[in-house]
C-alpha positions as MATLAB code, in Angstrom:
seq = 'XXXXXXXXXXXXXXXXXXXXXXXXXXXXXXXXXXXXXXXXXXXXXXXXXXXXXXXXXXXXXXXXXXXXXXXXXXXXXXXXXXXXXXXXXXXXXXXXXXXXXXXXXXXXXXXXXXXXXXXXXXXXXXXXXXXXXXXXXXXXXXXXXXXXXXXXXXXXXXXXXXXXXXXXXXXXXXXXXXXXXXXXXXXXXXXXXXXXXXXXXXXXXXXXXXXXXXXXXXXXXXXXXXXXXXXXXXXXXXXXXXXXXXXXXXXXXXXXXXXXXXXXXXXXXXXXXXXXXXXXXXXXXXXXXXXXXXXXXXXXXXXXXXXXXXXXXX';
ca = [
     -83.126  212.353   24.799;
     -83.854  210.766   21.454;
     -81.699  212.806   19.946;
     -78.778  211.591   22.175;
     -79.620  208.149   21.740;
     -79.550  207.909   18.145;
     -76.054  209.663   18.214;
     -74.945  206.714   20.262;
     -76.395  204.238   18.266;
     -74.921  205.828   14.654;
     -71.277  206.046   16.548;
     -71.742  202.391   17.575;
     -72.783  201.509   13.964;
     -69.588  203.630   12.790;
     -67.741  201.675   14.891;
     -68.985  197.627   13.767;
     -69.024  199.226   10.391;
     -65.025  199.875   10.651;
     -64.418  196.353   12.368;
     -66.094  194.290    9.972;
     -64.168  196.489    7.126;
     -61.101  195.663    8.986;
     -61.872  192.053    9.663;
     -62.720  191.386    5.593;
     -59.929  193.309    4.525;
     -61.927  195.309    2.508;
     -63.610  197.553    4.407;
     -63.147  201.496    4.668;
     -59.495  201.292    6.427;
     -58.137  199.231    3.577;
     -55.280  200.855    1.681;
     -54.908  200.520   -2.417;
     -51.810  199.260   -1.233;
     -50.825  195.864   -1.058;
     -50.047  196.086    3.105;
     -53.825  196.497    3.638;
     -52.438  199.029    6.732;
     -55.073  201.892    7.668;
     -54.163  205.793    6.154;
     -53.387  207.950    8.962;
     -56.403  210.177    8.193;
     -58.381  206.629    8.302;
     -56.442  205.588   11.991;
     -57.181  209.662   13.522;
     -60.731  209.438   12.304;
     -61.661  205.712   14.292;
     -59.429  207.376   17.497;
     -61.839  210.533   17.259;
     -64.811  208.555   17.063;
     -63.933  206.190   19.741;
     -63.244  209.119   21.688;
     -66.590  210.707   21.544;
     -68.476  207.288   21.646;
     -66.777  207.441   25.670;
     -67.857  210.834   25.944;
     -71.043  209.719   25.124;
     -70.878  206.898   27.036;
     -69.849  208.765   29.889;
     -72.709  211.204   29.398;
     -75.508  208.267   29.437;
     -73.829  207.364   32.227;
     -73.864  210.562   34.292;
     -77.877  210.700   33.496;
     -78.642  207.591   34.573;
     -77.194  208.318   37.733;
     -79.002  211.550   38.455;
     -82.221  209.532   37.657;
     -81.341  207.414   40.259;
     -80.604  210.302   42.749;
     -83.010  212.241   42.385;
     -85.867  209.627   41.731;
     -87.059  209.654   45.205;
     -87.420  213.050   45.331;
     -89.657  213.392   42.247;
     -91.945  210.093   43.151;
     -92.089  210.773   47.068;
     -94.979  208.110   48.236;
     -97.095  208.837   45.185;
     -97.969  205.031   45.183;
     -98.380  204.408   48.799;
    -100.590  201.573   49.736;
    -101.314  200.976   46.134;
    -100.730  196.863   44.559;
     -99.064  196.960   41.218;
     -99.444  194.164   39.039;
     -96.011  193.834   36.429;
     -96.940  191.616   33.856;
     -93.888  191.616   30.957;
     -94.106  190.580   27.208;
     -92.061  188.507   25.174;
     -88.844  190.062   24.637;
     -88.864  192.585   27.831;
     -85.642  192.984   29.201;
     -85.048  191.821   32.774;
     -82.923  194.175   34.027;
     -85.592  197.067   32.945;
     -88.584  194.909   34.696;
     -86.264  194.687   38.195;
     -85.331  198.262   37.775;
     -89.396  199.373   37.167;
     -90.220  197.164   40.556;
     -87.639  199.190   42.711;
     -89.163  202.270   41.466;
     -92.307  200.789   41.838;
     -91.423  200.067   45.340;
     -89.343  203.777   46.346;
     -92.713  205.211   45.509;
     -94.481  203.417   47.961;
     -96.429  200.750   46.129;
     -96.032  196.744   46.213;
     -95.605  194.557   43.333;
     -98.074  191.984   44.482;
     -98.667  189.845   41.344;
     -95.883  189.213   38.760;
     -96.939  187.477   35.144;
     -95.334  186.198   31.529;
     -97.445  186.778   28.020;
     -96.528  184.098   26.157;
     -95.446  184.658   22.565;
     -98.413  182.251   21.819;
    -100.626  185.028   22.948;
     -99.002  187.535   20.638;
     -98.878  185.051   17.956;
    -101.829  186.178   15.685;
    -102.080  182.453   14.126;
    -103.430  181.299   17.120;
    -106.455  183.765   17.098;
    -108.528  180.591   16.995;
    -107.021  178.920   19.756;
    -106.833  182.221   22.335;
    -110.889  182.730   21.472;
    -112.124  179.138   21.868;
    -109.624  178.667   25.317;
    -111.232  182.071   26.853;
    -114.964  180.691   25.511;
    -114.356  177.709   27.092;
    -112.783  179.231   30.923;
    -115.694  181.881   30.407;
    -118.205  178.856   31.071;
    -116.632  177.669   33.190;
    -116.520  180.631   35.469;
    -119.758  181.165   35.093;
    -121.203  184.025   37.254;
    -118.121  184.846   38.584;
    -116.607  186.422   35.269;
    -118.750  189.349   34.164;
    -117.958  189.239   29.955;
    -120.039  191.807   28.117;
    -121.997  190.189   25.228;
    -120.478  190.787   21.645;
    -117.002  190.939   22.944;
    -114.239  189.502   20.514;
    -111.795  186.468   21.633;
    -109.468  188.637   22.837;
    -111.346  191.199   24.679;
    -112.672  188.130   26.423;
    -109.336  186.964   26.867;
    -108.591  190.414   28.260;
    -111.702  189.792   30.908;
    -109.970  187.212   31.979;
    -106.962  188.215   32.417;
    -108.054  191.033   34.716;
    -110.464  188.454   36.619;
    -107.333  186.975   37.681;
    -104.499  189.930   37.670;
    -106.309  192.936   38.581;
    -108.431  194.447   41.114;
    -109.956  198.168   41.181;
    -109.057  198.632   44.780;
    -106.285  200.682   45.650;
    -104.224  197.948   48.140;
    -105.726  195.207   45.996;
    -107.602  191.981   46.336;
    -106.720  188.236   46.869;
    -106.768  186.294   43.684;
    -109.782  184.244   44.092;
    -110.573  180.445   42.828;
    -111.839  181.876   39.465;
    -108.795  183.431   38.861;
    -106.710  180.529   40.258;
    -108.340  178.534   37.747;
    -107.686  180.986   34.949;
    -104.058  181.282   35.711;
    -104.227  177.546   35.369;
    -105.536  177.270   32.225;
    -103.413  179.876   30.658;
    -100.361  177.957   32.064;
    -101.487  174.771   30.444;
    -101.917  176.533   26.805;
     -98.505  178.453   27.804;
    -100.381  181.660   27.093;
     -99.540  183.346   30.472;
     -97.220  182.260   33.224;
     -97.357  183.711   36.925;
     -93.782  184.615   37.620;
     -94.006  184.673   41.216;
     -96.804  184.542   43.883;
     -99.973  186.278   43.394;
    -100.296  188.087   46.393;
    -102.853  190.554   45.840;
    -104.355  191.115   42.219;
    -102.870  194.797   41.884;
    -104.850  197.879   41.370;
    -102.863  199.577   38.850;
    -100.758  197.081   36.081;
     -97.052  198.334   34.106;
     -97.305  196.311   31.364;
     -93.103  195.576   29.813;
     -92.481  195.219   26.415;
     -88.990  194.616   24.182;
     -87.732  195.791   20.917;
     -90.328  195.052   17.882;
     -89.992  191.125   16.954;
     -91.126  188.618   14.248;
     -92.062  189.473   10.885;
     -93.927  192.681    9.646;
     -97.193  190.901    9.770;
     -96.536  189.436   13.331;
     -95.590  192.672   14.551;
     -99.073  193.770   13.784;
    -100.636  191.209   14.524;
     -99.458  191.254   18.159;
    -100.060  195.153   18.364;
    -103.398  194.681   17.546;
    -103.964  192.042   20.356;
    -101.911  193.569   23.311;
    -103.944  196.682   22.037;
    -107.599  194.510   23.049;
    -105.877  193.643   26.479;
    -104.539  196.327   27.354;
    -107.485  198.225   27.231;
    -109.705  195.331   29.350;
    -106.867  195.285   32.038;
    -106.900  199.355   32.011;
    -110.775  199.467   32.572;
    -111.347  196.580   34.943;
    -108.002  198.610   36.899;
    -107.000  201.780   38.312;
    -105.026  202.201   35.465;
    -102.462  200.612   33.152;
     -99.080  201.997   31.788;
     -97.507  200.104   29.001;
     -93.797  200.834   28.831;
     -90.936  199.844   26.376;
     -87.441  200.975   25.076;
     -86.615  203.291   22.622;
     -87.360  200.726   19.905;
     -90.760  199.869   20.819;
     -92.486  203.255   19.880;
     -91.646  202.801   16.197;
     -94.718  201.862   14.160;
     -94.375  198.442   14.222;
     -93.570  198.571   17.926;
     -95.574  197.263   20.503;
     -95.821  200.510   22.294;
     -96.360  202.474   19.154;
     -98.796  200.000   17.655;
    -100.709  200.666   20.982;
    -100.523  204.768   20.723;
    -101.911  204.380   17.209;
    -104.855  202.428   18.297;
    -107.764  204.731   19.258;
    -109.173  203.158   21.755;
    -106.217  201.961   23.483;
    -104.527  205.206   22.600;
    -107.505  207.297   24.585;
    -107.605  204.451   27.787;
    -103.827  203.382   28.669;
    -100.723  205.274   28.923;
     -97.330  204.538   27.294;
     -93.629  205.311   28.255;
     -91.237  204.518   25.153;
     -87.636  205.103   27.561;
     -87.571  202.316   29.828;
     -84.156  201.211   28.777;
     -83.063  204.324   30.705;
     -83.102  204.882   34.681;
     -85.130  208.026   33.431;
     -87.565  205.976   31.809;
     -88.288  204.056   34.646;
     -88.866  207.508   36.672;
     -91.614  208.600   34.192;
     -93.115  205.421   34.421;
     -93.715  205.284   37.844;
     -94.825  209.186   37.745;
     -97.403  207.715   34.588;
     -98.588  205.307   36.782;
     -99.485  207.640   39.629;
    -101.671  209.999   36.922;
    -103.294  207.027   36.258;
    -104.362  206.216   39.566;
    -105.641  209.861   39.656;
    -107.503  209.341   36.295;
    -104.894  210.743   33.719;
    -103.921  209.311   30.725;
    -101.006  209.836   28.468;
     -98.053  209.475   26.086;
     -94.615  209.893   26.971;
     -90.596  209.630   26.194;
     -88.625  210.467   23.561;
     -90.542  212.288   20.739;
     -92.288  209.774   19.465;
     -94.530  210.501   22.594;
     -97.647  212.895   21.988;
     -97.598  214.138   25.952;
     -94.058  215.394   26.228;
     -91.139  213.913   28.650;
     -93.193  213.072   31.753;
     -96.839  213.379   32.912;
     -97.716  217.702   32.831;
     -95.335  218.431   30.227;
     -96.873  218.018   26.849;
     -94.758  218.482   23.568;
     -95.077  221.477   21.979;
];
């Protein structure tokens, strides 16, 4: 599938890269002439490539289709009964977080709590802020907020977080007043913004990211910090999947900045093809091995477990 993609991307660049030559008059269809007019080998070779960017096209098209199809066969009620907790990062697309929540939903399970990150979260200069905001809702919780000692800001963050957005019963649990008042707080520091009612705190969590963002150094930076939540909201759960497009399982990705983490690598699983229907698929199948205690990696090849959960790469 990778392979595919990357074909339709380098046709699309082919493409903008002849416009913008045509539109400066000196691109690649320029003449030496003085008309400026495209060659006739120039003119066939733009026709042929249009031509099998449609075909292409067409292809994508066909596959996302037969995801769709046949997506009901291959998740059956695999999450019956089970709340799912969608919490999406800065950048996630919203048409691949509604299309994850009807596969969520065709397998059986209930998106019962809905959430924002905040790029404030993400943002690594406010390490300082994020660790003396969860010290601070830590005491005041109290008792009802279990926070290993020795924890860093952001695995304390990450404690809270799942004190408020996840459960580790299979239908879920009502949020209760200490998460109400942690969803509170987060909302007043615009670190974390419920997107809908919080039903039930969910029992398993898909976790949405975008295409890689901000500078090299933010890039890890926020890697490195979704990495510490992640793998809170996965332990204090059934069971997290953290899924992405194509994009985000390059290095500086959020999803592949997660797989080369090993600790978050080992506890959460990824998806890195959610901007296909196909994606989606695996990531509800992920999501069902990790309610049944399996973790893994998969996608295009950038993905150490193969396509979908049972069929490693090899």
């Amino acid at each position: 599938m990778i392979t595919f993609r990357y074909h339709v991307v380098s046709l699309v660049a082919v493409l903008i890269a002849l416009a913008v030559g045509i539109a400066l008059g000196g691109g690649p269809l320029q003449r030496s002439g003085d008309d400026g007019s495209a060659t006739d080998d120039e003119s066939q070779t733009l026709v042929s490539t249009q031509a099998e960017l449609d075909l292409l096209l067409d292809s994508a098209a066909f596959a996302d289709a037969y995801a769709d199809q046949t997506a009901d066969a291959l998740l059956r009620d695999g999450l019956d009964g089970r709340a799912v907790t969608l919490l999406t990062l800065p950048g996630a697309d919203d048409a691949h977080v509604s299309r994850l929540a009807d596969m969520i939903g065709r397998a059986g399970g209930s998106v019962t709590a809905r959430a924002a990150v905040g790029e404030k979260m993400l943002d690594v200069s406010n390490r300082q802020l994020v660790s003396e905001l969860a010290t601070q809702m830590a005491d005041s919780a109290g008792k009802d907020v279990d926070i290993p000692a020795g924890v860093t800001g952001y695995e304390q963050m990450g404690e809270l977080l799942a004190q408020a957005l996840v459960s580790g019963k299979a239908g879920g649990e009502p949020l209760d007043a200490a998460g109400e008042s942690i969803l509170a707080g987060l909302d007043t520091a615009e670190l974390l913004a419920v997107t809908g009612n919080v039903d039930d705190r969910g029992s398993l969590v898909v976790v949405v990211a975008g295409k890689p963002f901000g500078s090299p150094d933010e890039r890890e930076g926020a890697g490195s910090i979704l990495s510490a939540l992640t793998a809170v909201l996965d332990r204090r759960s059934d069971g997290l999947v953290l899924a992405g497009p194509v994009a985000s399982s390059a290095e500086d990705g959020l999803v592949g900045t997660v797989r080369a983490d090993p600790t978050a690598a080992n506890e959460v699983s990824t998806v890195d093809a959610v901007d296909r229907t196909a994606g989606a698929v695996v990531t509800v199948l992920a999501l069902q091995a990790e309610a049944a205690g399996r973790s893994g990696h998969y996608g295009t090849g950038a993905a150490g477990d193969g396509a979908v959960p049972g069929a490693r790469a090899g």
